[in-house]
C-alpha positions in Angstrom: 15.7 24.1 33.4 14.0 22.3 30.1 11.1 23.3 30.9 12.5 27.5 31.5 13.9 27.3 28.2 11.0 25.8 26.4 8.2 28.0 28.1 10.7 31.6 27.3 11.3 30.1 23.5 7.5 29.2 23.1 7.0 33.1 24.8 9.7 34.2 22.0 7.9 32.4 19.2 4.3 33.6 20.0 5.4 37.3 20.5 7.0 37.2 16.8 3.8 35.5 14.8 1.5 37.8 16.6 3.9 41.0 15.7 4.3 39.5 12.1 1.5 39.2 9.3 1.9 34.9 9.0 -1.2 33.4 6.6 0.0 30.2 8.4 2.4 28.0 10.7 4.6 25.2 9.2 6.3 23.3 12.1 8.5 20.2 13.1 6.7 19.6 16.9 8.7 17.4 18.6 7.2 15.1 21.4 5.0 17.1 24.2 6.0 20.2 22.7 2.0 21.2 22.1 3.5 25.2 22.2 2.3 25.0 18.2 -0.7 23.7 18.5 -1.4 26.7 21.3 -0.3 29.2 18.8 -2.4 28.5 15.9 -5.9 28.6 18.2 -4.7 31.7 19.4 -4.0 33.2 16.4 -6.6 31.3 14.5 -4.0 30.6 11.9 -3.9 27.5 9.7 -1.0 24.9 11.6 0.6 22.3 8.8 2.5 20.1 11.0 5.0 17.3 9.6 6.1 14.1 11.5 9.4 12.4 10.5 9.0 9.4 12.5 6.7 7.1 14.6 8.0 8.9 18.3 6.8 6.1 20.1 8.1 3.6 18.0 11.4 4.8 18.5 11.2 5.2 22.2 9.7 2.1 23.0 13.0 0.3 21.1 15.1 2.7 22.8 13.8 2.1 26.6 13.6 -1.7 25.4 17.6 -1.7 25.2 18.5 -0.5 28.3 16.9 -2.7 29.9 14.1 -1.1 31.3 10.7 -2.5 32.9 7.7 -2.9 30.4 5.0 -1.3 32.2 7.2 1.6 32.1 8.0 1.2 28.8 4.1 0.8 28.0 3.1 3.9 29.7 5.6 6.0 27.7 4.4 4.6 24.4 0.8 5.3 25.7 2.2 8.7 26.2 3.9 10.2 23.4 0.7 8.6 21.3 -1.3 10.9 23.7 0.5 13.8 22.8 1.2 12.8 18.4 -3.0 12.4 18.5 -3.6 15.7 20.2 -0.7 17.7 18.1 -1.9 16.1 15.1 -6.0 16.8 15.9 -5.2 19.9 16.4 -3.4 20.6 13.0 -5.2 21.5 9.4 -2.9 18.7 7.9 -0.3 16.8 9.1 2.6 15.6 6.9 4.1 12.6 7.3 7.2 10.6 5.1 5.6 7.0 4.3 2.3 5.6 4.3 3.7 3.4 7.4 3.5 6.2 9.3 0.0 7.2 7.8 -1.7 4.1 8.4 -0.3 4.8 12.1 -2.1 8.1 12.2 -4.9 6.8 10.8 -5.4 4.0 13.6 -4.6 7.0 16.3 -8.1 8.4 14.9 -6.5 10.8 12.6 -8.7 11.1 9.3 -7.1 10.1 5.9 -8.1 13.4 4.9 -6.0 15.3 7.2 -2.9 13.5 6.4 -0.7 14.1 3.6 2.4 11.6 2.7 5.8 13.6 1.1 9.1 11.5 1.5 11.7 12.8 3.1 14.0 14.2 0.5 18.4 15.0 0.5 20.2 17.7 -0.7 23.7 16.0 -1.8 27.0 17.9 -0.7 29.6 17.9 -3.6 32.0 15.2 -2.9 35.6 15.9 -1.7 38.5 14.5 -3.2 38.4 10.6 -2.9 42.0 10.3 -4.0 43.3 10.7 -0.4 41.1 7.8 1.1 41.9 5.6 -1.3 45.7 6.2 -1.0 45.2 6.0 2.9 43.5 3.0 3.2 45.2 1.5 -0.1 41.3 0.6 -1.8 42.8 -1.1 -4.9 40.4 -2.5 -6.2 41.1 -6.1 -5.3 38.1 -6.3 -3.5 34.6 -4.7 -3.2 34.5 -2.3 -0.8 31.1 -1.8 1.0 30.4 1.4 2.8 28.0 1.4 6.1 27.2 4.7 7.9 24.8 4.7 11.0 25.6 5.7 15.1 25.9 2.9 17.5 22.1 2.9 18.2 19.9 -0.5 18.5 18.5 0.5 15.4 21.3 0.4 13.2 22.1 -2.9 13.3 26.1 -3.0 12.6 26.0 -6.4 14.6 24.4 -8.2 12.1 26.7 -6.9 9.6 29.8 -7.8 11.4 28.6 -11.7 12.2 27.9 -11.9 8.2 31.8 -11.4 7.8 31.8 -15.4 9.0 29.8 -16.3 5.7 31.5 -14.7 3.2 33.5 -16.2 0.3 34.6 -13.0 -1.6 37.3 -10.5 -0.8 35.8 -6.9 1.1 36.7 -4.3 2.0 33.7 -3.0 5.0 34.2 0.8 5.9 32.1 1.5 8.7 31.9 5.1 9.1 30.0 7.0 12.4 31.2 7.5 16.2 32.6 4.0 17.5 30.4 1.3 18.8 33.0 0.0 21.8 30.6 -3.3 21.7 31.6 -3.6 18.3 35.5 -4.4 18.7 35.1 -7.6 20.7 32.5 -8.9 17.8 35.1 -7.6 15.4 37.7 -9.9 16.8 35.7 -12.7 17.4 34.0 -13.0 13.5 37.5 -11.7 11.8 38.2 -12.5 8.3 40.7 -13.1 6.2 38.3 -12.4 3.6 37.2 -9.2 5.0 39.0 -6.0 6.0 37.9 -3.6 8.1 38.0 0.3 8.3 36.6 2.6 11.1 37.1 6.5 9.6 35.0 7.8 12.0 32.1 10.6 11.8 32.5 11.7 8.5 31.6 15.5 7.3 28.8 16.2 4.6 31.8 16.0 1.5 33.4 13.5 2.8 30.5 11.0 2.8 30.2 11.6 -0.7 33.9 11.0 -1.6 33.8 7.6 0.5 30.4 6.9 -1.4 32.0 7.3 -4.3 34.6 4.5 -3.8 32.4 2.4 -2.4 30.8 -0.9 -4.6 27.9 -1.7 -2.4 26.3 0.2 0.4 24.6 -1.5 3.3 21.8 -0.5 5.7 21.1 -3.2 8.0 18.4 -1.8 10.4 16.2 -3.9 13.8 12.9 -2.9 14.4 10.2 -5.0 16.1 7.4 -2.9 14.2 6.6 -0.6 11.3 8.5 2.9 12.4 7.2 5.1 9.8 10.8 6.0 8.9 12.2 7.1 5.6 16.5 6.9 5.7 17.8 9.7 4.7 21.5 8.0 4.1 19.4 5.1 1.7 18.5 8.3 0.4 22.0 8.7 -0.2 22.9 5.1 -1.6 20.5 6.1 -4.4 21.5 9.1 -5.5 25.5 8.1 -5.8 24.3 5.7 -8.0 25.1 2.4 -5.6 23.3 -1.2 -5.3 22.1 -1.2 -2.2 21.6 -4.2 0.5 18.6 -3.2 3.2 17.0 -5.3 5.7 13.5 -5.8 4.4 11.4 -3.5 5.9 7.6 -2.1 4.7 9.5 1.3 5.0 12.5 0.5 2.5 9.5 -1.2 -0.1 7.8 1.7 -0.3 10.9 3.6 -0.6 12.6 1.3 -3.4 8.3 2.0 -5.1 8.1 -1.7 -5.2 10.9 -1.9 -7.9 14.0 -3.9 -7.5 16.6 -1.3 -6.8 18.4 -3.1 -4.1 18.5 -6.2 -2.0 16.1 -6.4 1.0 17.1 -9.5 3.2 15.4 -10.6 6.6 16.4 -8.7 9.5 19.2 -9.9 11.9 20.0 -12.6 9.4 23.9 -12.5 8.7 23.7 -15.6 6.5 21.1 -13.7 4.2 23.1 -10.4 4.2 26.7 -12.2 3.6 24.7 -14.0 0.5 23.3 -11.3 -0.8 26.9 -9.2 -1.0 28.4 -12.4 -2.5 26.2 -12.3 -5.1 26.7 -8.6 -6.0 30.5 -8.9 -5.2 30.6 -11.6 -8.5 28.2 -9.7 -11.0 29.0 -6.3 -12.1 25.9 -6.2 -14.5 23.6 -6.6 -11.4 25.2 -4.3 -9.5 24.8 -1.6 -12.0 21.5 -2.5 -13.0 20.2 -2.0 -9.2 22.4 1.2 -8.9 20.8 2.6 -11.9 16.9 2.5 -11.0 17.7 3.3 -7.6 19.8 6.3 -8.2 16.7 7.2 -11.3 14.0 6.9 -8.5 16.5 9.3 -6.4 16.4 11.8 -8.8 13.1 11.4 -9.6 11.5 11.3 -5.8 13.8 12.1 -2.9 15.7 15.5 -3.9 15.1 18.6 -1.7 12.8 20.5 -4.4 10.5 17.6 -4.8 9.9 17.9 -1.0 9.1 21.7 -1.2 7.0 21.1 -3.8 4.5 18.7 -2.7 4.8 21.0 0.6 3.4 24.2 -1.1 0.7 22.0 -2.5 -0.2 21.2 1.3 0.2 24.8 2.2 -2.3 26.1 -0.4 -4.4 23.5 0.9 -5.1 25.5 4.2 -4.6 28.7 2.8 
């Protein structure tokens, strides 16, 4: 069934850039979807292609955590980077969000040339009224609250944030907003707090995000991958832009993100000792906490907003033109 609807919407799609006077084809393929790379032969058009993501990465982590067999695993992986060389050898350029993900390319036998790195940039929604959530949840200021957002996904790693509640010595407030890990509860109970006090919103809207950001002292983004991804964050993204000190799991992603300055924390991943130290220390000094906040939220502004992105896109797309 898949495969009906694919082949009638790749149908669809060729019909209307034959019919229609396109200099060229901007797309998004996602894995074994080589439709694109079909339409541009055919219509000897120029084909700018941009990856978000190492594919493989993602599903080798993914297959990894439920459970199943490596040489399974392995042929997948072998796979999808089948299908990201052809897509991408058969694209004019190829644009991809960190030089992670370029250096994976590159190793893939895609030329330097050919590959063009623009971030990944955000378009903030205007914030709702925060007034409401802090009445509801009674965030008084007594102590720092620290705002996570992610889905219950291996790579989001909430479990590393909830066993750092056993080393803290300061007084939080963690709001953990996203659909509801059910693993998650029995950790809660079993590394509760008195220091520490928990909140579960729940999937949160575009405006609300920003009114919950807005309350919040420190963000977190605790993340587990066994290799460079090629990712770029959007909800770091995020952090920056509301102006928030940030504490990441060190990643080569999230350095080349920050641009090698110090606008946040980066501790070791899966260490809850390292991440409950590093919101200690932010917890008991304001001046830090702004200072980080600050150049993050400048190299935000500067970097990561929506026009930047379509910028350094119509560069690429005169490129080929």
């Amino acid at each position: 069934r898949q495969m009906c609807i694919r082949d009638s919407y790749s149908r669809f799609c060729f019909k209307y850039l034959a019919e229609n006077d396109v200099e060229a084809i901007y797309a998004f393929p996602w894995p074994f979807d080589r439709y694109v790379v079909k339409w541009a032969r055919n219509l000897s058009k120029p084909l700018v292609i941009e990856m978000w993501e190492d594919y493989a990465c993602f599903t080798s982590i993914a297959m990894t955590a439920q459970g199943l067999p490596k040489p399974a695993i392995a042929r997948e992986v072998t796979r999808i980077y089948r299908w990201m060389r052809e897509v991408a050898n058969g694209a004019d350029r190829v644009v991809v969000p960190t030089r992670v993900f370029a250096d994976r390319l590159h190793s893939l036998g895609i030329t330097n040339s050919k590959i063009r790195v623009i971030p990944v940039c955000v378009e903030p929604s205007a914030a709702s009224d925060p007034q409401p959530i802090r009445q509801k949840y009674n965030l008084n200021g007594e102590a720092k609250s620290v705002f996570y957002i992610g889905t219950p996904s291996p790579l989001h790693d909430l479990h590393t944030l909830i066993r750092s509640i056993k080393y803290l010595k300061s007084k939080f407030v963690f709001i953990i907003a996203g659909r509801k890990d059910t693993t998650i509860e029995e950790e809660v109970e079993h590394y509760s707090s008195e220091n520490v006090r928990l909140i579960f919103p729940g999937r949160l809207k575009s405006g609300e995000v920003e009114a919950y950001l807005s309350l919040a002292d420190i963000c977190v983004a605790p993340f587990k991958f066994p290799q460079p991804s090629g990712f770029f964050p959007a909800k770091v993204i995020r952090y920056m832009l509301a102006g928030k000190a940030i504490v990441a799991t060190r990643l080569p992603e999230l350095e080349e993100m920050f641009m090698g300055k110090a606008a946040g924390i980066l501790v070791p991943q899966e260490d809850p000792q390292a991440l409950a130290q590093a919101l200690d220390h932010l917890a008991d000094d304001s001046a830090e906490r702004l200072r980080l906040a600050s150049i993050a939220k400048e190299i935000a502004k500067n970097h990561y907003l929506t026009q930047h992105h379509t910028e350094q896109l119509m560069k690429v797309l005169q490129e080929v033109l």
